[in-house]
C-alpha positions in Angstrom: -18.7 -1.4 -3.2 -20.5 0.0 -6.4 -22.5 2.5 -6.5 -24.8 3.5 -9.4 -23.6 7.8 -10.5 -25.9 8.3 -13.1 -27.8 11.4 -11.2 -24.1 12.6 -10.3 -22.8 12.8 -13.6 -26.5 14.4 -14.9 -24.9 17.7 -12.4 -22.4 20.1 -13.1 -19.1 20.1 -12.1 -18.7 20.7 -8.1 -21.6 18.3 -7.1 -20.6 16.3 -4.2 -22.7 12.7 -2.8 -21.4 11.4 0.5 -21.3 8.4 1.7 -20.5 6.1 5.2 -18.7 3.1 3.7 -19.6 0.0 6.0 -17.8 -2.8 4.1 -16.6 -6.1 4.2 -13.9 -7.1 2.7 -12.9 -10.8 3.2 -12.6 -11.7 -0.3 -10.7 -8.6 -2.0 -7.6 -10.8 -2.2 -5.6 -14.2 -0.8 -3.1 -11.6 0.8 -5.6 -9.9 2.6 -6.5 -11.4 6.2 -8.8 -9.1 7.7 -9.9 -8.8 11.5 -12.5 -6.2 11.1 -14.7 -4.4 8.3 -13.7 -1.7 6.1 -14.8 1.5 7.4 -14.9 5.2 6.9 -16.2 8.0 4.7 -16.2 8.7 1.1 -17.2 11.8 -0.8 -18.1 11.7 -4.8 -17.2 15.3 -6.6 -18.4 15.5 -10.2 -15.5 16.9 -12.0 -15.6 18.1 -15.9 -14.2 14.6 -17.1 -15.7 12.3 -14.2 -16.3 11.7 -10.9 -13.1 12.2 -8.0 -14.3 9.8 -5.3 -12.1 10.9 -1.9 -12.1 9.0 1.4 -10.6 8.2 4.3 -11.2 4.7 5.7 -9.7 2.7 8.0 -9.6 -1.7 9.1 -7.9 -4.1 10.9 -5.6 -6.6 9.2 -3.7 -9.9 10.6 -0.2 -9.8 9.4 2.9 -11.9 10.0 5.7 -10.2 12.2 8.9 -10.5 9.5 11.0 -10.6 12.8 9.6 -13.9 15.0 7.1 -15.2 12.6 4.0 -14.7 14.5 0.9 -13.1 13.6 -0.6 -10.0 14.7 -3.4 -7.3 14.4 -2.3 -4.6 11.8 -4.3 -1.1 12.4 -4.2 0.3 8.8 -5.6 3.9 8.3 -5.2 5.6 4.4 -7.1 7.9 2.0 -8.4 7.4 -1.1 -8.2 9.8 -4.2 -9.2 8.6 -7.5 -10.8 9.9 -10.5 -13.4 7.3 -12.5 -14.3 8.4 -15.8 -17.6 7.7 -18.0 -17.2 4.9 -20.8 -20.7 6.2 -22.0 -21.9 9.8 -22.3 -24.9 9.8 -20.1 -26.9 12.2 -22.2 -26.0 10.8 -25.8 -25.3 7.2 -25.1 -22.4 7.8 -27.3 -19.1 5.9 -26.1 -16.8 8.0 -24.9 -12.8 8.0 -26.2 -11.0 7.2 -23.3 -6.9 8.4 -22.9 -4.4 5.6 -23.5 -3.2 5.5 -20.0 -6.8 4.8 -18.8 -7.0 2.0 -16.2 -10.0 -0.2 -16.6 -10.0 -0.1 -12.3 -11.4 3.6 -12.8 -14.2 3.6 -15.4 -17.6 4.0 -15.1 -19.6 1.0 -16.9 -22.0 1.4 -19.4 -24.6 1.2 -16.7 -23.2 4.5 -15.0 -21.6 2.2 -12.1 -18.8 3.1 -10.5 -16.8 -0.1 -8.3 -14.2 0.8 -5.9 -13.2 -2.8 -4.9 -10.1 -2.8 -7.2 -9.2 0.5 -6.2 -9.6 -0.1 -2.5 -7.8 -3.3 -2.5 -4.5 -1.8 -4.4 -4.6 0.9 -1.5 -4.5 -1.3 1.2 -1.7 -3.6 -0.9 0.3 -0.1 -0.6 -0.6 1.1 2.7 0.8 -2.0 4.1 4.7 -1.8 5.5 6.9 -4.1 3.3 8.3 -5.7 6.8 5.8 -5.9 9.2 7.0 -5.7 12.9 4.5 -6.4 15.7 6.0 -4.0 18.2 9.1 -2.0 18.1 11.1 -4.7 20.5 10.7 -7.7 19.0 13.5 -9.6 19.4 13.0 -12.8 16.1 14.6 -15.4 16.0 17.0 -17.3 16.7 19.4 -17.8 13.6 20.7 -21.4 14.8 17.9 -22.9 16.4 14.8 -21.0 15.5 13.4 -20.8 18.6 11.3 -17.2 19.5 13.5 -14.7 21.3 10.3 -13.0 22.4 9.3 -16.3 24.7 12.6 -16.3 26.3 16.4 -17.3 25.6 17.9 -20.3 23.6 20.6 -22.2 24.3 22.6 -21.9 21.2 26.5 -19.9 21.6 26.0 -16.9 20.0 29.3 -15.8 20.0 30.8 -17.5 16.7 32.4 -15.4 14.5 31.6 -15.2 10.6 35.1 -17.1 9.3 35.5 -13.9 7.0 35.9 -11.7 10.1 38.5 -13.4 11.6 41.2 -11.3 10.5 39.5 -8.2 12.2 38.9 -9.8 15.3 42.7 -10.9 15.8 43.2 -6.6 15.2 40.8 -5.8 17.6 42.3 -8.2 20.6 45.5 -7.0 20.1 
């Protein structure tokens, strides 16, 4: 995912290039199991300091239900807005001062190429829920024998009582 700006940043400010993104994306990161490639459309806007790349994109992931354990096919959909900015002025050659908050994930290189790979893989690390569920009625578990409720009952008594709840139950049965 890099793409070489040095005719973008030659324009003014307002400039746009578009661009179909047909990606894959298999080796972004270990935590990253995906089922399909990365897809959708980005749009470069030459801005007074850089370049703004926006996008929308959209891929398949395989997660792991947090509920019964299993995996499943994630749909993830998000945008992208980031600004990259030039290490080296593309006119002069001079290096440019960049701000102390600068991440190294949006600069330009030397060579006026711009990579979204880091960018792209810490949006999909944020666009993912932090408990994945594969569908709304997932029953888990079982907490005593493990066994998933999804593929039918256990045989375990459910009806034990924490020991620290005892008290309130002897309230409620009288």
């Amino acid at each position: 995912m890099r793409y070489n700006v040095a005719q973008l940043l030659k324009e003014q400010s307002g400039h746009t290039r578009r661009y179909t993104l047909h990606e894959d994306i298999g080796h972004l990161d270990a935590d990253i199991t995906p089922l399909s490639t990365l897809d959708g459309n980005i749009q470069f806007i030459r801005t007074a300091d850089g370049i703004l790349v926006v996008g929308s994109l959209h891929c398949s992931l395989e997660l792991t239900c947090s509920r019964c354990l299993e995996p499943f096919t994630f749909p993830l959909q998000f945008t992208l807005e980031e600004e990259f900015r030039p290490t080296i002025d593309i006119v002069t050659g001079a290096y440019l001062p960049l701000p102390a908050d600068a991440d190294i994930a949006t600069q330009i290189d030397a060579r006026h190429t711009l990579d979204l790979t880091e960018v792209v893989r810490q949006n999909i690390l944020l666009a993912l829920p932090l408990n994945p569920i594969c569908r709304t009625a997932c029953k888990g578990l079982c907490p005593i024998c493990g066994k998933n409720l999804n593929e039918g009952t256990c045989d375990c008594a459910h009806n034990e009582i924490d020991p620290r709840l005892q008290s309130l139950k002897r309230l409620l049965d009288e």
